[in-house]
C-alpha positions as CSV (number, residue, x, y, z in Angstrom):
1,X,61.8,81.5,78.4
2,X,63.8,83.5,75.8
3,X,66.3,85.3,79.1
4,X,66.9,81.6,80.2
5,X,68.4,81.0,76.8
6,X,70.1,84.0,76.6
7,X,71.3,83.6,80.1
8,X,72.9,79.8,79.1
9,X,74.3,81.1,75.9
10,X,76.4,83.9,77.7
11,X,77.6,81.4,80.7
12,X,78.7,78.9,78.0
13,X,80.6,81.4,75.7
14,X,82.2,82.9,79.0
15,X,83.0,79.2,80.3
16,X,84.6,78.7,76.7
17,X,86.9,81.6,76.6
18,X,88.1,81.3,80.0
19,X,88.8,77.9,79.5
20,X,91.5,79.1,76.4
21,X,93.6,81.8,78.7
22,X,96.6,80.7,80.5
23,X,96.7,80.4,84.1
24,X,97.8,83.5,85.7
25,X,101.9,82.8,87.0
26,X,102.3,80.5,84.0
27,X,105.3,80.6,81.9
28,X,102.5,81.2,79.1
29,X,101.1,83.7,80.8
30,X,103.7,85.3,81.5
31,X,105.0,85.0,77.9
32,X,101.8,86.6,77.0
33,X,102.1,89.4,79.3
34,X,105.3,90.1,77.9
35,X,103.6,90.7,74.3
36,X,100.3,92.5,75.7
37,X,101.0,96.4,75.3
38,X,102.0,97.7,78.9
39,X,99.1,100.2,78.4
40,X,96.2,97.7,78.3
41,X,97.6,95.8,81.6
42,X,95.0,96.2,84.5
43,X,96.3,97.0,88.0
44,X,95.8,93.3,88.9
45,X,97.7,91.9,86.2
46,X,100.4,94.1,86.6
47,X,100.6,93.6,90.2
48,X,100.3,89.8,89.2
49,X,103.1,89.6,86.8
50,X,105.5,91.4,89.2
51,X,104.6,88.4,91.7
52,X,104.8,86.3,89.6
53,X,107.2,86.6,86.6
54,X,109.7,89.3,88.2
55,X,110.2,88.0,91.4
56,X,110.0,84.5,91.2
């Protein structure tokens, strides 16, 4: 019983924070790209913001 209530409280937090990023190829994405230190990109996002921010 306890894991099922663990189990709902992660889904909800990770339903919550998800729900407060931008969508990726936004202008506010973007924009928050452009202040996220080039170092802590992932391949994806980088490969993402080229797609979608660069070559537009």
């Amino acid at each position: 019983m306890k894991r099922l209530g663990w189990m709902s409280l992660l889904l909800l937090a990770g339903a919550f924070l998800s729900a407060c990023s931008p969508e990726v190829g936004s202008k506010a994405w973007c924009t928050q790209m452009q202040e996220k230190p080039k170092g802590d990109w992932t391949a994806n996002e980088a490969t993402d913001f080229a797609k979608n921010c660069l070559f537009k």
